[in-house]
C-alpha positions in Angstrom: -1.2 241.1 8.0 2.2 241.7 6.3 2.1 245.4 6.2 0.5 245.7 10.1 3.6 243.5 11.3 6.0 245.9 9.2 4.2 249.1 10.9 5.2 247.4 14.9 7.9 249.0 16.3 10.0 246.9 18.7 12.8 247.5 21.1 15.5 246.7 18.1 14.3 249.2 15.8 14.3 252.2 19.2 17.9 250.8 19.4 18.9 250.9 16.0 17.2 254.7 15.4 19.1 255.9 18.5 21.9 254.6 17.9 22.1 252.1 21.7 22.0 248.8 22.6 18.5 246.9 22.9 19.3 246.6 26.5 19.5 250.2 27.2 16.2 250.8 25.5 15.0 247.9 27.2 16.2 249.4 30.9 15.4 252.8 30.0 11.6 251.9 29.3 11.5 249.4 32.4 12.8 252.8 34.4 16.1 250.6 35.1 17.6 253.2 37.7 20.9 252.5 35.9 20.1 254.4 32.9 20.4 257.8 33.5 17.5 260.6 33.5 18.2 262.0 29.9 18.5 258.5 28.1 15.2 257.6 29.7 13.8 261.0 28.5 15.2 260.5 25.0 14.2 257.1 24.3 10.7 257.4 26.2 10.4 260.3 23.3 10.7 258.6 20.4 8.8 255.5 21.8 5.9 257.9 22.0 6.2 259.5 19.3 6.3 256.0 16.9 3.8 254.7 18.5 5.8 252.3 21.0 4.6 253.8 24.3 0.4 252.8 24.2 1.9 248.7 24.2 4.6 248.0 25.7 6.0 251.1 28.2 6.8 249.7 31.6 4.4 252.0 33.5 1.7 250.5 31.7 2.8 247.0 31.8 3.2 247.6 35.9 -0.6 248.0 35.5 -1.7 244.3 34.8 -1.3 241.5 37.0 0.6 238.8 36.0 -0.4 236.4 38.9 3.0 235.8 40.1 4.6 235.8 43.3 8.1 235.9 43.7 9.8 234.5 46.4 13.4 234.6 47.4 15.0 231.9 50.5 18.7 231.2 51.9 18.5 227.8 50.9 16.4 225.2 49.4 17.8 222.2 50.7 16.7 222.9 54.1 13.8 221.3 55.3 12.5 224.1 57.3 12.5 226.2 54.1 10.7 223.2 51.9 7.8 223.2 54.9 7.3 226.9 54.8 7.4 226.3 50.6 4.8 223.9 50.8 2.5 225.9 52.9 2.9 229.2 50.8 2.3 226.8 47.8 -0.6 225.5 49.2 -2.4 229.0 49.7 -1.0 230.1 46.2 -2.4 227.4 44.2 -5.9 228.3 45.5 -5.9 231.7 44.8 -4.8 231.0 40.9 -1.1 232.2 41.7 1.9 230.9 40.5 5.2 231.4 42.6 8.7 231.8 41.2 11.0 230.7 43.8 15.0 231.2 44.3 17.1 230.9 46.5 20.8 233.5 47.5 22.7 231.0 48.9 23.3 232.9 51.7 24.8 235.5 49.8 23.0 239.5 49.5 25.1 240.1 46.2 22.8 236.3 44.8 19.8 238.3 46.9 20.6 241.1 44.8 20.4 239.1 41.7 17.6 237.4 42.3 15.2 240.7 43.4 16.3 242.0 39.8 15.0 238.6 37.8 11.8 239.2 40.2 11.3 242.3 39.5 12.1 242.2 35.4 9.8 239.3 35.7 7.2 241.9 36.6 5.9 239.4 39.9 3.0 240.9 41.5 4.2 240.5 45.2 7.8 239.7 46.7 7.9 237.0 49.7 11.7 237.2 51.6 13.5 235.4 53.8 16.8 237.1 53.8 20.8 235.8 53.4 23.5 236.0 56.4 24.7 238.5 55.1 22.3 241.2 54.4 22.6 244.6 55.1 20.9 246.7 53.0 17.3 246.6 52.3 18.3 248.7 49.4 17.5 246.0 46.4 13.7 245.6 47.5 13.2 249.7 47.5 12.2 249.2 43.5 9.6 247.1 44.5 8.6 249.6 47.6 8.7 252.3 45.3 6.4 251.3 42.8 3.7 249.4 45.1 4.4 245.9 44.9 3.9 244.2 48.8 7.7 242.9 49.9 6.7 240.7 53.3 9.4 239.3 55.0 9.0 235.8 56.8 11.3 234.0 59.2 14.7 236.4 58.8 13.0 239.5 58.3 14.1 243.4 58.0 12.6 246.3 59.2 10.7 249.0 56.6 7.5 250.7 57.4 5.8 249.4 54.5 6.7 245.7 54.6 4.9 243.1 56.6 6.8 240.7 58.8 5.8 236.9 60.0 8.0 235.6 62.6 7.9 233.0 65.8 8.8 234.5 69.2 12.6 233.6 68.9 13.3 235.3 71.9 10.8 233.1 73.9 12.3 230.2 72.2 15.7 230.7 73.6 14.7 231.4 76.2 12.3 228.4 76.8 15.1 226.3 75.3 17.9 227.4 77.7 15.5 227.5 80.6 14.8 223.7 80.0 18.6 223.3 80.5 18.6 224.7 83.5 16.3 223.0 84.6 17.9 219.4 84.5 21.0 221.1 85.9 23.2 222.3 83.6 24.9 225.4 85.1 27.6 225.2 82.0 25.7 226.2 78.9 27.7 227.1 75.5 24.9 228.8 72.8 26.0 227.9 69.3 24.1 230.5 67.0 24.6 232.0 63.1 24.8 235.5 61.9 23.7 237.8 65.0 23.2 240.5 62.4 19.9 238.3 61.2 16.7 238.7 63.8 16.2 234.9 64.7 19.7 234.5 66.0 19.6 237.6 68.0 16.6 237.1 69.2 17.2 233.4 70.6 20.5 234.6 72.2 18.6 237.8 74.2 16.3 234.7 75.1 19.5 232.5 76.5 20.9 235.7 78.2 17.4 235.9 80.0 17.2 232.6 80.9 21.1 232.9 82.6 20.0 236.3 84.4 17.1 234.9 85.7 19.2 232.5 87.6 22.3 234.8 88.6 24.4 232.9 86.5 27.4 235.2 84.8 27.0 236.0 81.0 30.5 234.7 80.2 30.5 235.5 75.9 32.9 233.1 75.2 30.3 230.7 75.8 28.4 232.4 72.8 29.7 231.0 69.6 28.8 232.2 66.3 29.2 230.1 63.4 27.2 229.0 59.8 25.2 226.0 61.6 26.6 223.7 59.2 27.4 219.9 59.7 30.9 221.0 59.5 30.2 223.2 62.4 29.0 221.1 64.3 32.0 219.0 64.0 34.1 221.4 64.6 32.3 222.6 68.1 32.4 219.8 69.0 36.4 219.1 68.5 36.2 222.7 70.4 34.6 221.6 73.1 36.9 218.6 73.8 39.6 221.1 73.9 38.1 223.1 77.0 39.5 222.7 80.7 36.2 223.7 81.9 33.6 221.3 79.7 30.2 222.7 79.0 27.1 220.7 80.8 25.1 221.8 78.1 24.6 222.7 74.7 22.0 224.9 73.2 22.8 224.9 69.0 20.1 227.0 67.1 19.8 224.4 63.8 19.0 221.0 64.2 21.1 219.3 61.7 24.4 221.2 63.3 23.3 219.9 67.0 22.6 215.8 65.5 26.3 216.2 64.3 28.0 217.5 67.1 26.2 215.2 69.3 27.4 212.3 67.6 31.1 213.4 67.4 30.7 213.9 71.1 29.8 210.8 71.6 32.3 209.2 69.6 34.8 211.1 71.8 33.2 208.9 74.8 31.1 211.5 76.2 27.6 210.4 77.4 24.7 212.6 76.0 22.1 213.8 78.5 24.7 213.0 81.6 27.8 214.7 80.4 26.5 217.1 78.2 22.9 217.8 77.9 21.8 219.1 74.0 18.8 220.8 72.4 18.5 222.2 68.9 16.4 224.0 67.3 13.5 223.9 64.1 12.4 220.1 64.9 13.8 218.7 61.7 13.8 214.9 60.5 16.9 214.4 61.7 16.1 215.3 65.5 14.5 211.5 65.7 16.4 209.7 64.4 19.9 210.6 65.7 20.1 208.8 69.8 19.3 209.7 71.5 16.4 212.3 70.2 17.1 215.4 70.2 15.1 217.9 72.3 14.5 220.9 69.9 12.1 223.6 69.3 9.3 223.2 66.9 9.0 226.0 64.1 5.1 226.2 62.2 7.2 226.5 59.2 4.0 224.9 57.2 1.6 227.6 59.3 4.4 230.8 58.9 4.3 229.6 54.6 0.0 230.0 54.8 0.1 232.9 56.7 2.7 234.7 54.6 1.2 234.0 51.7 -2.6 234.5 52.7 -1.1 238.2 54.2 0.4 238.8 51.1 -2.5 237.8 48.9 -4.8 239.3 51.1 -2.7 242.8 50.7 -3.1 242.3 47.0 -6.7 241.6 46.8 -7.7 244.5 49.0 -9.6 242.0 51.8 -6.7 242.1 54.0 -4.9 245.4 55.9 -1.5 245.0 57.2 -0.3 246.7 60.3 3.4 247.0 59.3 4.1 248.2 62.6 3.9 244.8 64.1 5.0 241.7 62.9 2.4 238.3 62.5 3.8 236.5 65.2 3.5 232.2 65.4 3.5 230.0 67.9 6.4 227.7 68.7 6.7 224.7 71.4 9.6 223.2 72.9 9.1 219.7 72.3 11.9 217.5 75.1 13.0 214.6 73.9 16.3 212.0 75.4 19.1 214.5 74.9 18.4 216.6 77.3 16.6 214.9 80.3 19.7 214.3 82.8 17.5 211.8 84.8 19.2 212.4 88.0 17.9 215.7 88.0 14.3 215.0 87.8 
């Protein structure tokens, strides 16, 4: 046993023939495309030729499953995110797959990070909802490039060969903003996030739609573009008391960032539906229990986590084809609740 443990050759040894760092050998055999083409030629050589290639080479480790999915989110604490988590988890745990699960903070240099430990962690499939900030679809080309599915859920970006699952957020704001109109409100400020990500673009082409299909001017001052956090909220709020011309209505694309607003408004004496009329959006916890209730949009995030995960598992097994052309699109509902019913109106 002695003598077959001396004969193994390990990463160490490559490193200390070659005269490199184990974690250039290590890179150069995982293909890491920051070692460059003649390293990876050299050390590839003498792995081979002392026997280190048939066990541990990267491009025959890529061929075994390690039944893990990686999946990478904005943030954890949101509840939206811990429905679609529950659902993927769900369809995972059937299957016999374990998921490993980060989160970038909102950030695309975390996003980058976090792709890298997925990938190095050899995860058979990569789930995304992507950061603010994202620009680049450049980190998830590695896993493109050697065959592992990338689907995108809920902030997605566009690639021929990942899948997409989505709600019609573009209906939604539409829907949402239509609703205001329809109790009155001729005054509407959109508070939305980053308009480089799809959901708050979409849901602002829907609020345009809803304003041109009532003549009303598309004034872009009344589209304000912030991080939808409680702090946001606060400070629209402060924003709005500010304004000669008050809003009559308020259509804020997080539901945690509307509760809070609403509540500073109304500690600045304004009456919520008859002053200002308010829906959110993702029908979180906190939409009940503020008051009054907040009219919001529900998001399937439990249904979008299933589907996600059945797509991607389905890819993976062979019993499922993708069309990456189109997106899986779900469902969502506009459920009205006190905040927005402006009783006169009705």
């Amino acid at each position: 046993m002695e003598r077959m443990m001396e004969k193994e050759i390990t990463i160490y040894d490559l490193a200390k023939i070659l005269a490199l760092s184990p974690a250039t050998v290590s890179r150069a055999l995982n293909d890491h495309p920051a070692i460059n083409v003649k390293t990876k030629a050299l050390i590839a050589e003498k792995a081979a030729e002392l026997g280190y290639r048939s066990n541990t080479f990267a491009s025959h480790l890529r061929t075994r499953k390690t039944n893990t999915l990686g999946v990478i989110v904005p943030r954890l604490n949101s509840n939206f995110m811990s429905t679609v988590l529950a659902g993927m988890e769900e369809v995972a745990n059937n299957f016999g797959y374990n998921l490993l699960i980060s989160q970038s903070l909102e950030s695309e240099l975390k996003e980058r990070a976090n792709a890298k430990t997925m990938f190095d962690s050899r995860v058979d499939g990569l789930l995304v909802s992507v950061a603010y900030d994202t620009d680049s679809i450049d980190h998830f080309v590695t896993f493109i490039n050697r065959n592992i599915p990338v689907l995108f859920f809920d902030r997605i970006m566009d690639h021929p060969r990942c899948g997409a699952v989505i709600i019609d957020n573009e209906q939604a704001g539409y829907d949402a903003t239509r609703h205001l109109l329809d109790q009155g409100c001729r005054r509407i400020i959109h508070v939305t996030g980053d308009l480089r990500r799809n959901v708050y673009a979409d849901r602002m082409n829907g609020f345009k739609r809803a304003l041109a299909g009532q003549n009303l001017p598309q004034d872009n001052r009344f589209i304000i573009s912030t991080d939808l956090s409680q702090e946001a909220g606060r400070q629209i709020a402060a924003q709005i008391d500010q304004m000669a011309e008050k809003p009559d209505g308020l259509f804020i694309a997080n539901d945690l960032c509307a509760a809070i607003c609403m509540q500073v408004l109304k500690e600045k004496g304004y009456a919520i539906p008859d002053d200002i009329a308010i829906v959110g959006f993702n029908n979180d916890p906190v939409s009940q229990v503020v008051s009054p209730q907040l009219t919001t949009v529900f998001y399937p995030g439990y249904q979008m986590g299933k589907t996600a995960m059945t797509t991607m598992i389905g890819q993976l097994n062979g019993t499922k084809l993708i069309d990456h052309s189109e997106p899986i699109i779900l469902r969502s509902e506009l459920i009205i609740r006190r905040s927005s019913i402006r009783f006169e109106n009705l």
